[in-house]
C-alpha positions in Angstrom: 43.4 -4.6 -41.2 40.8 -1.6 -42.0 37.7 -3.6 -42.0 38.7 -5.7 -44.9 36.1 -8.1 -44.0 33.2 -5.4 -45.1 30.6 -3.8 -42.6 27.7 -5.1 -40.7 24.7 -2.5 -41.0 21.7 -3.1 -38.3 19.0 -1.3 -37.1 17.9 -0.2 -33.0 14.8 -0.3 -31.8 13.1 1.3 -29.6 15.9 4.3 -29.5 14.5 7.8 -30.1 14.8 9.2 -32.8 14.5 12.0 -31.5 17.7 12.9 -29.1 17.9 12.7 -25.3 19.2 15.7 -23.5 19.6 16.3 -19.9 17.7 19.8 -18.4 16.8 20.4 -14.7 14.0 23.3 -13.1 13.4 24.0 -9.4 11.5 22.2 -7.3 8.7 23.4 -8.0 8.6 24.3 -10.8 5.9 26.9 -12.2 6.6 27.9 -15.6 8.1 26.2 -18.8 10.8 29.1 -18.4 12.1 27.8 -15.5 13.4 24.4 -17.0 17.7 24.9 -17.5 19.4 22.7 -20.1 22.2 21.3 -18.8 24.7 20.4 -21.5 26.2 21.3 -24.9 23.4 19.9 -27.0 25.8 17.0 -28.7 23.8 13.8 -29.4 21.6 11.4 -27.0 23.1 13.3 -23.1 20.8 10.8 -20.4 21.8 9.7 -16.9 23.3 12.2 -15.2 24.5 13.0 -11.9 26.2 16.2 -10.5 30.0 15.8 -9.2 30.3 18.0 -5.7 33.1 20.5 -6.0 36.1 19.1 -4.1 35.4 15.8 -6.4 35.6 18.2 -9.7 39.0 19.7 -8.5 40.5 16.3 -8.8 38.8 15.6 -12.2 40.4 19.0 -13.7 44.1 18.6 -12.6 43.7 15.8 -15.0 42.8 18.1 -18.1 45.1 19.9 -20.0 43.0 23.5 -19.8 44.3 27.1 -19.4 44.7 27.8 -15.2 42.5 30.5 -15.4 39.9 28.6 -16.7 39.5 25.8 -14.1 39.9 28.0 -11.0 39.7 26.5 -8.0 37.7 29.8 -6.5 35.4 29.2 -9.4 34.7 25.8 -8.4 34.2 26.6 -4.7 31.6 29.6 -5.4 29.9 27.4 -8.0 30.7 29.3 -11.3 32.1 25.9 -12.7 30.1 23.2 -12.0 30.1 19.5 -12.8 28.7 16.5 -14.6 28.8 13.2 -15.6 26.6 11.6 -17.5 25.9 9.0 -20.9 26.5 10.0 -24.3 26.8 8.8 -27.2 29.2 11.4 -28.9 32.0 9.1 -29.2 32.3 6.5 -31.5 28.0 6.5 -31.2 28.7 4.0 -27.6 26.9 4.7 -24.9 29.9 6.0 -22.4 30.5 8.0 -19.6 30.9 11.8 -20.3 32.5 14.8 -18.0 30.8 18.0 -18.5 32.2 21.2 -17.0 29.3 23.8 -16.7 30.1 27.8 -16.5 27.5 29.6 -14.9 28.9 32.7 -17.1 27.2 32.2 -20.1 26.2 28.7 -19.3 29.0 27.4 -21.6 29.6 23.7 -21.2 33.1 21.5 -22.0 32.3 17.8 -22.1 35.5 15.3 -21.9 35.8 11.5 -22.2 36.7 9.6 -19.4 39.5 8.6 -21.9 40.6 12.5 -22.0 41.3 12.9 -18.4 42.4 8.9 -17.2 43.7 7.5 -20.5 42.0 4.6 -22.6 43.7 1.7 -20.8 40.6 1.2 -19.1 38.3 3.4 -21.2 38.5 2.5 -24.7 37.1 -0.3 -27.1 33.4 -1.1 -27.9 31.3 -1.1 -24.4 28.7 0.6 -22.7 29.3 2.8 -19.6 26.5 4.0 -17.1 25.4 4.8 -14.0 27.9 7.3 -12.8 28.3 8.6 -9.6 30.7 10.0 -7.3 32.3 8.7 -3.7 34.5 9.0 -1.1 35.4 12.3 -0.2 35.5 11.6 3.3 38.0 11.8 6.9 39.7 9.0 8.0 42.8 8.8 10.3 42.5 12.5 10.0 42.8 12.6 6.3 40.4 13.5 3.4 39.9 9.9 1.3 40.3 9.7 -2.4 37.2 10.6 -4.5 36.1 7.8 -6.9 34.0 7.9 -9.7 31.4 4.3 -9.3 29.9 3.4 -12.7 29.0 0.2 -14.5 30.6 -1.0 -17.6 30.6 -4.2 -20.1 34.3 -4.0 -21.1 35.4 -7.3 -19.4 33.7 -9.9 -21.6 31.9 -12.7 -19.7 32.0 -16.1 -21.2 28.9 -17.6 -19.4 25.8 -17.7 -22.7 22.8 -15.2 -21.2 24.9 -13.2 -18.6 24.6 -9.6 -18.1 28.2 -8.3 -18.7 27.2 -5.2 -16.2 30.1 -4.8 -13.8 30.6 -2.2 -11.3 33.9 -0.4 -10.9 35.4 1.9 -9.1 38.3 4.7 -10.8 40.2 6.7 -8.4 39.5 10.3 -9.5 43.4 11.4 -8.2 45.2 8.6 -9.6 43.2 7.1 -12.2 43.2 3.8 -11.2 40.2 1.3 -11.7 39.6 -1.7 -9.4 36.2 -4.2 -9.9 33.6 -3.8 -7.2 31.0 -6.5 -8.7 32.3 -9.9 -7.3 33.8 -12.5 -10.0 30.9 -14.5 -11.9 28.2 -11.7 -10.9 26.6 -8.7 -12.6 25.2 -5.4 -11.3 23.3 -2.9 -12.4 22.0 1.3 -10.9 25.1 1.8 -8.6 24.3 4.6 -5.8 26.6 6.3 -3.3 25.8 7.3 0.7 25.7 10.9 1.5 29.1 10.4 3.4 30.4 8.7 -0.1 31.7 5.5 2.3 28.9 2.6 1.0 27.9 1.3 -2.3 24.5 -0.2 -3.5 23.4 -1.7 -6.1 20.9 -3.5 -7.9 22.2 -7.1 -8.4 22.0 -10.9 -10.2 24.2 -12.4 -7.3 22.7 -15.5 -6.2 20.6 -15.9 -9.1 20.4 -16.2 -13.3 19.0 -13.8 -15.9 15.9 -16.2 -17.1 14.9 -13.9 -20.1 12.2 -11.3 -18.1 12.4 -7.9 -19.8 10.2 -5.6 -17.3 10.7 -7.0 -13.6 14.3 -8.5 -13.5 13.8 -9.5 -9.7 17.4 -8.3 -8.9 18.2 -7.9 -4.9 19.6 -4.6 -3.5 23.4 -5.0 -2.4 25.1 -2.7 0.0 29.0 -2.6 0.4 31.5 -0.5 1.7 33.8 1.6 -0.7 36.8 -0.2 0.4 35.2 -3.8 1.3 36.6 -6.8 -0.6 33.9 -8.9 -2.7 32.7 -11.1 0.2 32.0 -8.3 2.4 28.7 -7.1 1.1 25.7 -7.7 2.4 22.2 -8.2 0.4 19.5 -6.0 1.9 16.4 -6.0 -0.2 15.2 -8.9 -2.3 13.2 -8.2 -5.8 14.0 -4.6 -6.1 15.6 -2.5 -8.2 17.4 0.9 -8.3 18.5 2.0 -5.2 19.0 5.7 -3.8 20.7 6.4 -0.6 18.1 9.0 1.5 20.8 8.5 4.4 23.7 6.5 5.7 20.8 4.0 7.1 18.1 4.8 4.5 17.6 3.4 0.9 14.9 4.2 -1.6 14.1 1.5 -4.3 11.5 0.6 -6.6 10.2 -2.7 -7.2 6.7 -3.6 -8.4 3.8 -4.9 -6.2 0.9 -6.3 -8.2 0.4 -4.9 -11.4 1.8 -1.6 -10.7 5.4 -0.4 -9.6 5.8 1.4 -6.5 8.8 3.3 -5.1 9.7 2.3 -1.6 11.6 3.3 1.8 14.2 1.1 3.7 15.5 1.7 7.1 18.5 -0.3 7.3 18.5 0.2 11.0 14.9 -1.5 11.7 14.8 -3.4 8.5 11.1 -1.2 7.9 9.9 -1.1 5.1 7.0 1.5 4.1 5.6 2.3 0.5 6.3 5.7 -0.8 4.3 6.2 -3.4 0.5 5.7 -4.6 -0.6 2.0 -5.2 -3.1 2.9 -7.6 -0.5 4.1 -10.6 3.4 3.4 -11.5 6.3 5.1 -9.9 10.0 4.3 -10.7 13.9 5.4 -10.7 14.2 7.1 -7.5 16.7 10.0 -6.0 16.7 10.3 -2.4 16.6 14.0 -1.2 16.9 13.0 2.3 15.3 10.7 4.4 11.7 11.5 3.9 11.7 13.2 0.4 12.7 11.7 -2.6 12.3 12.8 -6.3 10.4 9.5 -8.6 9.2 9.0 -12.1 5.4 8.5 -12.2 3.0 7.5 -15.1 -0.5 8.0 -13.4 -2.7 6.7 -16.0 -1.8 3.9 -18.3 -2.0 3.7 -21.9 -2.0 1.5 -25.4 0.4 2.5 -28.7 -2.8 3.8 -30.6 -3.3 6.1 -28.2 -2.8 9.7 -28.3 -2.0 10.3 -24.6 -3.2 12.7 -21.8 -1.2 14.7 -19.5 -1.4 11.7 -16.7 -0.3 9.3 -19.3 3.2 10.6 -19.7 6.3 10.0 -17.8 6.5 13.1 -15.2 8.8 13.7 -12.6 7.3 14.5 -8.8 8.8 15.1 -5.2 7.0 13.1 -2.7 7.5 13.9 1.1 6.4 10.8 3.8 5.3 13.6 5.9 2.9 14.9 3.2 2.3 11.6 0.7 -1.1 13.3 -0.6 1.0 16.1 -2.1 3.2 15.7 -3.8 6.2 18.3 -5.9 4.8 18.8 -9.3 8.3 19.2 -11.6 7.8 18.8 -15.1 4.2 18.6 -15.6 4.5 22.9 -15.4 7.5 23.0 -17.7 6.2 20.4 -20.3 3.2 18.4 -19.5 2.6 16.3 -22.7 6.3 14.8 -22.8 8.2 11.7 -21.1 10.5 12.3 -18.4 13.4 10.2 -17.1 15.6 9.2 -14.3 15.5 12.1 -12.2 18.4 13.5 -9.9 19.4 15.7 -6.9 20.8 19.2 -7.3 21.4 21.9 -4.8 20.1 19.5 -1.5 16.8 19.6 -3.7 16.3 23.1 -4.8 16.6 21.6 -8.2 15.6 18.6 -9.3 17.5 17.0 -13.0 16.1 14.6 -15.7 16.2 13.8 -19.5 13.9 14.2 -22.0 14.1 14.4 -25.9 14.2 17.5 -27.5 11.6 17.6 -29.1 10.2 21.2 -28.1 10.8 23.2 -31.9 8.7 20.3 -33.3 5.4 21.0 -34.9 2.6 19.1 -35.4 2.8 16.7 -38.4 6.9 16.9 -38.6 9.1 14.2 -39.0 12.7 13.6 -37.9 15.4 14.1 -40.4 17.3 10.8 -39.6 21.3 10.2 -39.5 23.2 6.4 -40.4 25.7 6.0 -37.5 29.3 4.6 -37.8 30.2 3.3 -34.7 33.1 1.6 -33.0 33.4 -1.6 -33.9 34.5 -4.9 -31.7 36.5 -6.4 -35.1 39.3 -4.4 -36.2 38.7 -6.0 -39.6 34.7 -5.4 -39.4 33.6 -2.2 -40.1 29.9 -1.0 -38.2 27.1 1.1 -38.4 23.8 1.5 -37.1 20.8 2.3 -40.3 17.5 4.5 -39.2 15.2 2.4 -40.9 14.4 -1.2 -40.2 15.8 -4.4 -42.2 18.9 -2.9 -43.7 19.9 -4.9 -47.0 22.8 -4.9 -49.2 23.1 -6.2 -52.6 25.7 -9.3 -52.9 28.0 -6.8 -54.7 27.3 -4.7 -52.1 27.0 -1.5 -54.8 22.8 -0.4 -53.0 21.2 -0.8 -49.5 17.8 -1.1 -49.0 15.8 -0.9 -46.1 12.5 0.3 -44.8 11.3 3.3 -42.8 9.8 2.7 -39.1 6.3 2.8 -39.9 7.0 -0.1 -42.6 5.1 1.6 -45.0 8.0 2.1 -47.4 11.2 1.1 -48.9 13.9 3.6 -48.8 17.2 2.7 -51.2 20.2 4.2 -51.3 23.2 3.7 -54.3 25.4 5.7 -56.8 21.8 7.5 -57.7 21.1 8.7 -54.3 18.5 7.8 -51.5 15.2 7.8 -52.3 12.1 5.9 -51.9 11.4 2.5 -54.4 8.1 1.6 -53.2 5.2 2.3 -50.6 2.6 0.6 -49.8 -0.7 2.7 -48.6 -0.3 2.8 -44.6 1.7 1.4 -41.9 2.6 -1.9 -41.3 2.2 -2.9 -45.1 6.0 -3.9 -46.3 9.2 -5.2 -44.8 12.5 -7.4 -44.7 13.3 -6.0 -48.0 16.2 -8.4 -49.5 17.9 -8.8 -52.8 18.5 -11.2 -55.9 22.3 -12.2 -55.4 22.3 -12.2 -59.5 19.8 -10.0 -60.8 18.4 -6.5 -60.0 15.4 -7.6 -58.2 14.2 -6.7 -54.6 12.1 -9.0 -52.4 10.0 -7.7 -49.8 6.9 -9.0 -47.5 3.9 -7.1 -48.0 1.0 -7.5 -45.2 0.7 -6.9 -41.2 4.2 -8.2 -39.1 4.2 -10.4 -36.1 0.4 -11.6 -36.8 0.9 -15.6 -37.8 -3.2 -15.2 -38.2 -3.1 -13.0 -41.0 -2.0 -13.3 -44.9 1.5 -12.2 -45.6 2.7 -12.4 -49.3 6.0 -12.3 -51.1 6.7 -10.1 -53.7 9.1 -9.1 -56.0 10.2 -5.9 -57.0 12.0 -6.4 -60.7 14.4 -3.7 -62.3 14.2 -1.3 -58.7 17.0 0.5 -58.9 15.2 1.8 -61.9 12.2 3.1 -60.0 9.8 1.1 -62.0 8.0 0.4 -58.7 6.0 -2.2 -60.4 5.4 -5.7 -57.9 4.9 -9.3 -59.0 3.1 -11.2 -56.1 4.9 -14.7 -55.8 3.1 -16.8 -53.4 -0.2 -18.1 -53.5 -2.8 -19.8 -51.3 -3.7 -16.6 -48.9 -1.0 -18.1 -45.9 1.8 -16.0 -43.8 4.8 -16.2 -45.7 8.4 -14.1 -44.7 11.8 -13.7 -45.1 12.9 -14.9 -48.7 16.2 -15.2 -49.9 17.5 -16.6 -53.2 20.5 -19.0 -53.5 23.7 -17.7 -55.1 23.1 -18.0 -58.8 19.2 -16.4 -58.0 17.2 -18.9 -59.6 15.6 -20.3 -56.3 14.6 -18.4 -53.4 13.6 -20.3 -49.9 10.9 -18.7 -47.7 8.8 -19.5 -44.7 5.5 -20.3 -44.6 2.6 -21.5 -42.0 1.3 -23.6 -45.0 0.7 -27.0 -43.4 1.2 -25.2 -39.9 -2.2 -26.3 -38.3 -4.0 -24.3 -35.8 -1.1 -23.3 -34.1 0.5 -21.8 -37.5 3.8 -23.5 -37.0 6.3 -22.3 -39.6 8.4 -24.2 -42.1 10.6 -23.4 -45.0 9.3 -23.8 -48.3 11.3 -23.1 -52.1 10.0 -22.1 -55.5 11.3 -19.8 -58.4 13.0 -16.8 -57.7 11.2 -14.9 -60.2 8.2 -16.1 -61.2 7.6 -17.9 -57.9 4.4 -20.3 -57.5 3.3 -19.4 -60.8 6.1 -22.3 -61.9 4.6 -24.7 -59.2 3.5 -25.1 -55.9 6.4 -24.1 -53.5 8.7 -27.3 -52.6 8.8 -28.1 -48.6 12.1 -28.5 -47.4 11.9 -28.5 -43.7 8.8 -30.4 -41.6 7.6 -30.5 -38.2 5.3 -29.0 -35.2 8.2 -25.5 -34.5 8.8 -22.4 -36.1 11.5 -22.3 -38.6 12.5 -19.0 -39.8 14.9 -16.1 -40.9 16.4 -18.1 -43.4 19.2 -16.9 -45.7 21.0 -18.5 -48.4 24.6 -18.7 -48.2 26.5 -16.3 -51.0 29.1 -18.8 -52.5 27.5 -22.6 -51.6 24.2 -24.1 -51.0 23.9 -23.7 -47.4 20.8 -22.2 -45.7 21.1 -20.5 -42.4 17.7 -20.1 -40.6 16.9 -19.5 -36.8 14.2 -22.1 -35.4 12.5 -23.0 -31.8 12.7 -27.1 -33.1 14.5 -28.7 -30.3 12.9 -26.2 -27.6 12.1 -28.8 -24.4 9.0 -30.6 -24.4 8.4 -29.2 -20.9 9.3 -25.8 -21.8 6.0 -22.9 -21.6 4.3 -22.3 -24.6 5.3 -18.4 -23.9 8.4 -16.7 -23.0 7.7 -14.8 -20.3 4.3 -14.4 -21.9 5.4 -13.1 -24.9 6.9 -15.1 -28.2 7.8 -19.0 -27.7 11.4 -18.5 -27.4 13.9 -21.2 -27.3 15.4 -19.7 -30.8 18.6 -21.3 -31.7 19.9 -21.0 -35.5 20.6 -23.9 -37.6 22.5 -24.8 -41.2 20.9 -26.6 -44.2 22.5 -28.3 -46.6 19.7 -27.5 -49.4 20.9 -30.5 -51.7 20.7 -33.1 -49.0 18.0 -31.3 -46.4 20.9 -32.4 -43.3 20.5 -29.9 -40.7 23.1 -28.6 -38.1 22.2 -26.5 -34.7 25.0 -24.3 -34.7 24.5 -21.2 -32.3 22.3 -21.6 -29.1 21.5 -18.8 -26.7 21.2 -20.6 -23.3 23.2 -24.1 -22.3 18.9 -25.4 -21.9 18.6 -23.7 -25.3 15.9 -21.1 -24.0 16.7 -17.2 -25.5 16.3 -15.8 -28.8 19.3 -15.6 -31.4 17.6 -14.5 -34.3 18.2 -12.9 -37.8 21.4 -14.8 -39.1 23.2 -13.5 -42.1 26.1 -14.9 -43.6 29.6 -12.9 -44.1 30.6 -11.8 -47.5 33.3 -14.8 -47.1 31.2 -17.8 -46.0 33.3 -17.5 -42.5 31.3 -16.4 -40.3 27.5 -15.4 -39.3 26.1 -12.3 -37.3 23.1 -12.4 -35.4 20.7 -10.1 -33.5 20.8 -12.4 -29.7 20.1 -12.1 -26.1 23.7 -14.1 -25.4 24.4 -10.8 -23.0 20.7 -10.7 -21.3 20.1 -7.3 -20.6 22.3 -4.3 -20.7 20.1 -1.6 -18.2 17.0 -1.7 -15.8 14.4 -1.4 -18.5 12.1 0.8 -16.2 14.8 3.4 -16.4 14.1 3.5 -20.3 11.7 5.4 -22.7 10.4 2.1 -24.3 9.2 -0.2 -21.3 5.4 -0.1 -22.0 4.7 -1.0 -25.5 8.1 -2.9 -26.9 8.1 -6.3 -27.2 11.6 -7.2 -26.3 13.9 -4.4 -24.6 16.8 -6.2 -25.3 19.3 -8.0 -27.4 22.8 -6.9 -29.2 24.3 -7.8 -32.5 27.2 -11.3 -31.6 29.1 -13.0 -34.6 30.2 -16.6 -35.0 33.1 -17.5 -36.6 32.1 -20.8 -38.5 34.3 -23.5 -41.0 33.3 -22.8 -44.6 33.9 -26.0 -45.6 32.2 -28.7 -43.3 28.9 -27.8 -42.2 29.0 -31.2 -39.5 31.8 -29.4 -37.6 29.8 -26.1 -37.1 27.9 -27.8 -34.0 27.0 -25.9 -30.8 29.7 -23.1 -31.6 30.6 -22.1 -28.5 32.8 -19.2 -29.2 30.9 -15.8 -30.0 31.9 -12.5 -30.1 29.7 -9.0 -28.9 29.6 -6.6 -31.4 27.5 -4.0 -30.1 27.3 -2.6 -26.6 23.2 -0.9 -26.0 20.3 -0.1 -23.6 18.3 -0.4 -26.8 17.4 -3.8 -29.1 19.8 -3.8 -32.1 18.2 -6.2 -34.4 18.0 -7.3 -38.0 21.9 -7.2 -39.0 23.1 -7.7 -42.5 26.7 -7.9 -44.1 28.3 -6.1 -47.2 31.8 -6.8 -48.6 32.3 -2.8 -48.7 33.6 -1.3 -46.1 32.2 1.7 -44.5 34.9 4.4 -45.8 35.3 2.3 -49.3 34.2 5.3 -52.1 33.3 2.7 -54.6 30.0 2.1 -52.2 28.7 5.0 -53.1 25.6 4.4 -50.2 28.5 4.4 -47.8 28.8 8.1 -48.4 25.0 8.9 -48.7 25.2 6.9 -45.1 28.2 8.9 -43.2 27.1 12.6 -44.8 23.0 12.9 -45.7 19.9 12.7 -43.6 16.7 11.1 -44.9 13.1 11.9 -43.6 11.0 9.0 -43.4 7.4 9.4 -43.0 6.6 9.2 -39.6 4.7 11.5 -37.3 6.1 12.5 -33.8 4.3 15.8 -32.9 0.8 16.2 -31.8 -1.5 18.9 -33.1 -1.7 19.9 -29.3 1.6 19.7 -28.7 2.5 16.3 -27.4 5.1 13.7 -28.0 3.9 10.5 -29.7 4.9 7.3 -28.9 7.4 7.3 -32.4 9.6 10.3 -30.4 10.3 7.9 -27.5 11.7 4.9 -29.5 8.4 3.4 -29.5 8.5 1.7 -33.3 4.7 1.2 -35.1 5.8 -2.3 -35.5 7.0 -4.6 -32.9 10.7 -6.0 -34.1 10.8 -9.6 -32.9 8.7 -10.5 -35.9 9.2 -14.6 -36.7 
């Protein structure tokens, strides 16, 4: 059908813009030389693990390479080595990845899983992590089948805020892939024993996801390779990320307090003993052995605004129970003002492995050329991409996008006249949720400070901008925090939200004047009332429907904060703007708690796309470079098929379907009748072939990463 339904453009937060890449250096290390990178340098490589040798042999009688070049002798002396490990190279999804290292030259080949095992299994719009090798082993006087055990989201999981994280096993010999994670469960961080015969994972069995972002209180699983699903046995409750020190050992981590700690299990004794300092945070650990094992540690906390210390990054250490006050330095010698992540065993320990963004031929002041990403898309008829730069939004004839950059401090647009910059405002945080006239040549944006209901935030509009007039006529009055306009289809009114009449508590309703010379004609008419927060509102583009998200039927008894964060409970609703009849329509939990947020309208009036937490979480968020400042590490872009016609029979939709597949927060989704390969959209091509460069620092004058180069935005996204 080639994506004759148009594309859907969103943006990710919290994902570097700077790219991930995996490296290792021995343990210790003592000089920046001594760091190794470990793959070909193609997009985001994170997550890896190294695949022992008689494991790899099975892998490349699968691939269709020159004998000569896959020895066997090669393998066993260690001159080809092997990977696998996430990236984001194909299709921009976040899959599994083969890498085949030579030591001559340090050449690397990376391969699909779908280039050695087929895409039966491995194909389609999911996220694969987690990899890591087992079996291996004797029995009945035979060597076992090696499998490769990783998590995947493939299988789609009908139950509203359920993690779709299953683990699976895929026989490296015959290519076969059998479910380890028992029916109506999810698991996350699978780990292997030494003698590649048990399986453990972090896991939600037992319990639901109830919308936590930092701790998700999972319990630690163990099973045997070849156990059924009722033969696995929970070990350790409210702990995460398990590594296998020995057949009867587990490390974890798990936080204690206000800090997270990284811990030893005997299985044998059922002891268990702290590893790690209580005075600072210490996460993802690999086992060495029974006593050593190799942790992520951030000694010294810290706030956005700052510009960090050496303690206050993410470093990678060694600690030994039989020396705890010393512990390995790894990276702090190699590059001691960057983040480290997720380390891993090489060599029994001689080396240690982690990820890191590239960011060392950055100088101080730089920015980051940016790239839009097509990517893979659920719908065959839907076409996808992911814009660097926040808000994304088309024009109803879908000829210019317009967005802004992640500092909000300007508005980027790009058309048949190139990409360039409309209008800036004089810092950050100053401008955003840029959105169009459907009639006339005028851009709406927000101008003032995000997420802060306590603080004036105007509407403005932007007449003639593809011009580059850059001149701005202010359209509300009365100093209150008003967002997200949008004008109905023949752009005479435009419906906004406002905490006008929201009390101490700055409750938000929506509100409609003129779409062009706004409260200048009038005071702005009310159209919704009541003690909630109505918001993201959208006009529909061929009838006078109004699709907004709101917390107005969240429980009486419900907490005032989600997890001590935003109110939650954010379902989105239609209005019929002639009559003011209202219809809840999409719903993240049964009880109505979540966040589904941000609805837009299709091209066609059929359906709506939303930025939602209907798949909870996708990773353990300690294992990511955005845990200490983001506001909400999680949600993925879902449509919802609706009927045009009869807004009464759009109530509680229960049908959705996943559109993206991400660690990260994709948020702020809007629709365009083009699709992404159509040359009359001229931005489509600008999208797929340029870079822009938006301003936006991400090197220290001494050196260091800022918080920008690990995904961390300037503005938090869940703005409402």
């Amino acid at each position: 059908m080639g994506e004759s339904r148009g594309s859907i453009a969103f943006f990710a937060c919290y994902r570097p813009p700077v790219p991930l890449d995996i490296f290792c250096c021995p343990a210790p290390a003592s000089s920046r030389e001594e760091e190794r990178h470990l793959t070909d340098g193609v997009s985001y490589n994170y997550n890896c693990q190294p695949i022992p040798s008689a494991a790899l042999k099975s892998i490349v009688k699968h691939l269709d390479l020159a004998p000569e070049a896959v020895e066997e002798a090669a393998i066993d002396s260690g001159r080809l080595t092997g990977l696998v490990f996430v990236s984001e190279r194909q299709h921009h999804l976040e899959t599994l990845h083969i890498g085949l290292r030579f030591d001559d030259g340090d050449e690397v080949w990376v391969f699909t899983l779908g280039d050695i095992y087929g895409g039966d299994f491995f194909s389609g719009a999911r996220l694969e992590d987690s990899g890591c090798i087992a079996g291996g082993y004797e029995v009945d006087g035979h060597t076992a089948d090696h499998y490769l055990v990783f998590v995947s989201t493939k299988e789609p999981v009908k139950e509203r805020r359920s993690p779709w994280n299953v683990v699976y096993k895929t026989n490296l010999r015959t290519g076969e892939t059998e479910r380890l994670t028992p029916p109506g469960t999810s698991d996350l961080s699978p780990s292997v024993s030494p003698s590649g015969k048990r399986v453990a994972v972090a896991s939600f069995q037992g319990k639901k996801w109830d919308g936590e972002v930092k701790d998700l209180l999972t319990s630690i699983y163990v099973m045997d390779l070849e156990s059924t699903y009722l033969e696995r046995e929970r070990v350790i409750e409210n702990a995460g990320w398990p590594s296998w020190g020995s057949e009867t050992v587990l490390f974890f981590h798990q936080k204690v307090g206000d800090n997270w700690g990284v811990f030893r299990h005997d299985l044998s004794t059922g002891e268990t003993l702290r590893v790690t300092p209580e005075a600072f945070d210490a996460v993802t650990p690999a086992a060495i052995d029974e006593s050593r094992v190799a942790v992520a540690t951030i000694r010294q906390k810290s706030v956005f605004t700052d510009v960090r210390v050496e303690a206050q990054y993410r470093h990678i250490e060694v600690f030994d129970m039989g020396l705890p006050e010393e512990p390995l330095q790894i990276t702090r010698c190699t590059k001691p003002k960057g983040d480290h992540y997720n380390p891993f065993v090489m060599d029994g320990g001689k080396y240690i492995g982690y990820h890191r963004c590239k960011s060392d031929h950055l100088e101080h002041g730089d920015d980051v050329p940016r790239r839009f990403d097509k990517l893979q898309s659920h719908h065959e008829d839907i076409g996808l991409f992911r814009v660097a730069g926040a808000f994304p939004a088309f024009s109803k004839d879908g000829s210019k996008l317009a967005f802004v950059d992640n500092e909000f401090k300007a508005v980027w647009l790009a058309d048949s006249d190139g990409m360039r910059v409309v209008f800036e405002t004089d810092g950050p945080d100053g401008v955003f949720s840029p959105v169009w006239n459907q009639k006339k040549d005028i851009l709406y944006v927000c101008m003032g400070p995000s997420f802060k209901a306590n603080e004036i935030l105007e509407i403005y509009a932007i007449p003639h901008v593809s011009t580059g007039a850059r001149e701005r006529r202010l359209l509300t009055k009365g100093k209150f925090n008003n967002a997200f306009p949008s004008t109905n289809s023949d752009g005479t009114k435009l419906v906004f939200r406002s905490t006008r009449n929201g009390g101490d508590k700055k409750y938000k309703n929506l509100y409609m004047m003129d779409a062009e010379i706004g409260e200048d004609g009038g005071e702005a008419e009310r159209i919704t009332e009541g003690d909630w927060i109505d918001t993201h509102c959208q006009w529909s583009p061929d009838r006078d429907w109004i699709v907004f998200s709101s917390n107005r039927d969240k429980p009486a008894d419900a907490p005032e904060r989600d997890h001590g964060m935003d109110p939650g409970y954010f379902a989105v609703y239609l209005m019929n703007a002639s009559d003011r009849s209202v219809v809840r329509v999409i719903r993240s939990g049964y009880d109505l708690s979540g966040h589904v947020n941000h609805p837009v309208f299709s091209p066609d009036g059929r359906s709506i796309v939303v930025t939602a937490d209907l798949a909870a979480v996708s990773a353990d968020p300690m294992s990511l470079p955005l845990l200490l400042h983001s506001q909400r590490p999680y949600g993925d872009i879902f449509t919802v098929d609706i009927d045009p016609d009869d807004m009464e029979k759009n109530q509680d939709v229960e049908e959705f379907a996943r559109v993206t597949h991400s660690r990260y927060e994709n948020a702020t989704p809007d629709w365009t009748v083009f699709s992404t390969h159509d040359p009359h959209a001229q931005w489509n091509l600008l999208v797929m072939e340029e870079e822009y460069t938006p301003a936006c620092p991400y090197a220290h004058h001494d050196g260091g990463e800022s918080w920008h180069m690990t995904g961390q935005m300037c503005i938090p996204k869940r703005v409402c």
